[in-house]
C-alpha positions in Angstrom: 0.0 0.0 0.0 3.1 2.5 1.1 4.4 1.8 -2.4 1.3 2.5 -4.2 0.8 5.3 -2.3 4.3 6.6 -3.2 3.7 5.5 -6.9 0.8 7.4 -7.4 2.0 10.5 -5.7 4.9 10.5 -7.8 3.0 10.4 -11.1 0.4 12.9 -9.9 3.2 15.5 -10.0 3.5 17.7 -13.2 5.6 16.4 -15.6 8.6 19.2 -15.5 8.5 19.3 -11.6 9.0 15.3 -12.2 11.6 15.3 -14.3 14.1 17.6 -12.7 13.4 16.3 -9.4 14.0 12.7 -10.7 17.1 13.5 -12.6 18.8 15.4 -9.3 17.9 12.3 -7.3 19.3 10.0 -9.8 22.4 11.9 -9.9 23.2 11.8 -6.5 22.3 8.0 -6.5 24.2 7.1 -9.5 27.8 9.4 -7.3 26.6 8.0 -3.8 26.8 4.4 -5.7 30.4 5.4 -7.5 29.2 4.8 -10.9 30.0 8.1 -11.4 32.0 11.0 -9.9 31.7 14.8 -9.0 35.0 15.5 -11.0 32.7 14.3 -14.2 29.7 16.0 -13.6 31.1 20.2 -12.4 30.9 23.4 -14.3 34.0 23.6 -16.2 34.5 26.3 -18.8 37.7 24.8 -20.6 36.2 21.0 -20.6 33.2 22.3 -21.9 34.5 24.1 -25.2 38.1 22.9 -25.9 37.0 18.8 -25.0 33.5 19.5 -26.1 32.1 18.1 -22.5 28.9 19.6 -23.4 27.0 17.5 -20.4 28.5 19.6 -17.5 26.1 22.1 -18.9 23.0 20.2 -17.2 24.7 18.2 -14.9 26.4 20.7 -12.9 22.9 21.9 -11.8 21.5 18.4 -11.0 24.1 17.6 -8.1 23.2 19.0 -4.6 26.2 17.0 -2.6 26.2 14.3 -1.1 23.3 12.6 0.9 23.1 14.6 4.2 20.8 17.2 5.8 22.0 19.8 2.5 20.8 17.5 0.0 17.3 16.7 1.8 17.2 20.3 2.2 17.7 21.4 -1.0 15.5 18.6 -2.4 12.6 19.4 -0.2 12.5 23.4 -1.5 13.0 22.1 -4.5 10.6 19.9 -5.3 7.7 21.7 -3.2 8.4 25.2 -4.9 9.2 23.9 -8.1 5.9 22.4 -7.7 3.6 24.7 -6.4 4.9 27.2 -9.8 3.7 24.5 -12.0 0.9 24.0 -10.5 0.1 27.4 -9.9 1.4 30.5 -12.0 2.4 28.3 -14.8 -0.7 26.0 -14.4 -1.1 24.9 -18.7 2.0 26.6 -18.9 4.6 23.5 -19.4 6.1 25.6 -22.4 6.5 28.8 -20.7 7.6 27.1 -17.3 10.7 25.3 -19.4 11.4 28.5 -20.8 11.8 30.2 -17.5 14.4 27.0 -16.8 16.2 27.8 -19.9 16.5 31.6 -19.8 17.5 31.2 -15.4 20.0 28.1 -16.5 21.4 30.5 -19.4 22.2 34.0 -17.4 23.5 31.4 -13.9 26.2 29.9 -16.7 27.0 33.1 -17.9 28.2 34.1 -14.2 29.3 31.0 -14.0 32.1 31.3 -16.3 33.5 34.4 -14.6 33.4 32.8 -11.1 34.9 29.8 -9.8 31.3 28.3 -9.3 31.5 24.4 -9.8 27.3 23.5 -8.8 24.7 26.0 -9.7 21.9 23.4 -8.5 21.2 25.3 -4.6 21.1 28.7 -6.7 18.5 27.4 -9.3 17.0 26.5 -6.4 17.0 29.8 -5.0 15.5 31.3 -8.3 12.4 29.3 -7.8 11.9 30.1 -4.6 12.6 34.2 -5.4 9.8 33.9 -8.2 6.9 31.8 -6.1 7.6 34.1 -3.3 7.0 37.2 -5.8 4.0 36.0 -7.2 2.4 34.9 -4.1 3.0 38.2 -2.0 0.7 37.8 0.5 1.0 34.3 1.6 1.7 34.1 5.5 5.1 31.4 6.3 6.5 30.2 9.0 9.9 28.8 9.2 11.1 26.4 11.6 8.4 27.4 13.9 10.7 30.3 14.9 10.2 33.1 12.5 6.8 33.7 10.7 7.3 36.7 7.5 5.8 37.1 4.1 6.5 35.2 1.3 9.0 37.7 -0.5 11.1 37.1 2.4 11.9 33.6 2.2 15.0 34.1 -0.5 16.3 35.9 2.2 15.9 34.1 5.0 17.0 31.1 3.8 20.1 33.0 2.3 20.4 33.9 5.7 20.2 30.4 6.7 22.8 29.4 4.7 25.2 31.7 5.9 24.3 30.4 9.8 25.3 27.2 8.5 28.8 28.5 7.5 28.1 28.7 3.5 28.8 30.8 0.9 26.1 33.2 0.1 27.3 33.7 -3.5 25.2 31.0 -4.5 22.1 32.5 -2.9 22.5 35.7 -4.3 23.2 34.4 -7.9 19.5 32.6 -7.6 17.9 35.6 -5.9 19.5 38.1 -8.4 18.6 36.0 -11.5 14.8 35.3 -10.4 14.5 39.1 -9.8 15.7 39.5 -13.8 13.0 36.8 -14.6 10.4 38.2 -12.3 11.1 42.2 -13.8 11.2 41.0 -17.5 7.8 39.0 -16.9 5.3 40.3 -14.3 7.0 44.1 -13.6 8.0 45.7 -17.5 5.5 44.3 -19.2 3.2 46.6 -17.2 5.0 49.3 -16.5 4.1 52.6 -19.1 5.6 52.0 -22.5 6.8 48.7 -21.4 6.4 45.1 -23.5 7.0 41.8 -23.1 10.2 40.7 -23.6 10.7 37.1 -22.5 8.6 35.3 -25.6 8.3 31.5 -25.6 10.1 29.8 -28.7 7.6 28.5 -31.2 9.6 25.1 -31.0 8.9 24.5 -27.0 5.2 25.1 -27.7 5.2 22.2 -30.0 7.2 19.7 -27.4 4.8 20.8 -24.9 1.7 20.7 -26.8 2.4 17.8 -29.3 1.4 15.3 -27.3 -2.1 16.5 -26.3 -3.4 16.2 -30.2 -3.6 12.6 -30.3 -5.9 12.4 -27.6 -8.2 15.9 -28.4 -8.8 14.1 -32.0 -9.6 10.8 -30.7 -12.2 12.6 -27.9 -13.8 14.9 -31.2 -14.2 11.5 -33.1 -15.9 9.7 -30.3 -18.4 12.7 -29.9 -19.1 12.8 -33.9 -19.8 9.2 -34.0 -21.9 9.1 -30.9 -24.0 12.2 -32.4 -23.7 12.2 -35.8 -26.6 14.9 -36.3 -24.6 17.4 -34.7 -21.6 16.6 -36.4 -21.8 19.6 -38.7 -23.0 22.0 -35.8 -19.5 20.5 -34.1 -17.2 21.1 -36.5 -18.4 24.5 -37.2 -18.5 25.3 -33.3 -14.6 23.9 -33.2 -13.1 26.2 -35.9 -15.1 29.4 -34.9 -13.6 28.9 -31.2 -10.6 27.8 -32.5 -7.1 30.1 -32.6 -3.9 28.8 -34.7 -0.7 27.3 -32.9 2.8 28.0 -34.1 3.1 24.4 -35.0 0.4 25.3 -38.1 -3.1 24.6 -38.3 -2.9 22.5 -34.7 -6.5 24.1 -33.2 -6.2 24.9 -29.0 -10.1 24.5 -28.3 -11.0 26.1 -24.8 -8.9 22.7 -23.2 -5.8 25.0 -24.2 -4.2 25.8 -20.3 -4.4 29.3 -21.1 -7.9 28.9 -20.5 -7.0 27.0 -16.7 -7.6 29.4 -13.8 -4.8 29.4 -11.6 -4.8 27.2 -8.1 -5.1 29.7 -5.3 -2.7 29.1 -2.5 -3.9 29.7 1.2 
C-alpha cells in the first residue's frame, strides 16, 4: 500500500517538476553508488569548449552534494516550490515554465564562467523560490516554527540560513538576483508605461509541450461525432469558430488549451 501510495504520488506531479526532481535524485544515487564522480559532472568552462564536454552544462545543476541534511534540504525546497509554480502561476503553462528553466540556466552559466562556481543546483533553487515568493506576496510562512514573515522574504531568509550554516552566500545571491531578472522582464516591465513583453516562448517548445495532447483531443472529437452524428456539422463548425492557430500550423487549441485554466489559489 506504502508503495502505491508513493507510486501514485509521484505520477500525480506535473511532468517538469518530475523530471528535474527525478534526474537530481538519480544523480546523486548514481555518485553516492560510485558509478560516477563529482569530478565528471562540475561546471567547467575549458572542458566544456576545448573537450566538447557539453553535459557539464546540465549536470552541474543536478548535483546537490552528497546525501546529508544539505541534499534533503535542497530537495525538499526544491521539489515543493518547483511544484507549487507549475501548479500554480504556470498552471497549462509546461512551455513557458521550461522557458523560464532555460533563460535562469542561461544567465547562472553566464556568471558561471566568470566565477569559480563548480554547482549551480542550490542557486537554481534559489531562483524558484525568489519567483513563487513574488508572485504569491501575501501568503503568510512560517519557518522552523521560529520566524513567521511574508512570502517575499523567504530568499532571504534562507540565504540567511545558509550563511548560519557556514556557507557561501554567493550561490544565494546568484539565484535571488537571477529570479528578480525573470520576475522584472515578466510580471513588472510588461506593465509598466511603455513597457512590452520581452521574454517570448520559442515556437519550437510550444510544439514539445503541446504535441502530445493532439492525439488524444482528435480521438475525444471523433468519439463525440460518432456518438452524435446529427450534430456533427454543428461541431465542426463550433470547433473552428472557437478555434485560434498554434505556431506548429493549423494544430487548433479549443477552450482545453491551459491558457484557458484558472490558476490554483494558495492559502
Amino acid at each position: 500500500m506504502a508503495y502505491q501510495g508513493f507510486a501514485q504520488e509521484y505520477l500525480g506531479m506535473p511532468a517538469v517538476t518530475r523530471a528535474y526532481t527525478t534526474a537530481c535524485v538519480l544523480t546523486t544515487a548514481a555518485v553516492q553508488l560510485e558509478f560516477i564522480t563529482p569530478f565528471q559532472l562540475y561546471f567547467n568552462p575549458d572542458l566544456i569548449f576545448r573537450k566538447f564536454q557539453i553535459w557539464r552544462l546540465i549536470t552541474n545543476f543536478l548535483f546537490f552534494g552528497p546525501l546529508g541534511f544539505s541534499f534533503f534540504f535542497n530537495m525538499i525546497f526544491l521539489y515543493r516550490y518547483c511544484r507549487m509554480l507549475e501548479e500554480g502561476s504556470f498552471r497549462g503553462r509546461t512551455a513557458d515554465f521550461v522557458f523560464m528553466f532555460l533563460f535562469g540556466g542561461f544567465l547562472m552559466t553566464l556568471f558561471g564562467l566568470f566565477a569559480s562556481l563548480f554547482f549551480l543546483g542550490q542557486a537554481f533553487t534559489i531562483m524558484l523560490v525568489y519567483v513563487w515568493s513574488r508572485r504569491n506576496p501575501y501568503i503568510r510562512m512560517n519557518f522552523f516554527g521560529l520566524l513567521n514573515f511574508q512570502a517575499p522574504f523567504l530568499p532571504w531568509v534562507l540565504m540567511g540560513f545558509s550563511l548560519l550554516l557556514g556557507n557561501s552566500i554567493i550561490i544565494d545571491l546568484l539565484g535571488i538576483a537571477v529570479g528578480h531578472i525573470y520576475y522584472f522582464l515578466e510580471d513588472v516591465f510588461p506593465n509598466q508605461p511603455g513597457g512590452k513583453k520581452l521574454l517570448l516562448t520559442p515556437s519550437f517548445l510550444w510544439c514539445l509541450t503541446h504535441l502530445k495532447r493532439i492525439p488524444t483531443i482528435t480521438l475525444s472529437l471523433r468519439i463525440v461525432q460518432n456518438t452524435n452524428p446529427e450534430t456533427e456539422t454543428r461541431t465542426s463548425s463550433t470547433i473552428h469558430s472557437n478555434s485560434e492557430t498554434s505556431p506548429c500550423g493549423q494544430i487548433p487549441l479549443f477552450q482545453l488549451d491551459s491558457r484557458c485554466s484558472p490558476e490554483i489559489l494558495l492559502e
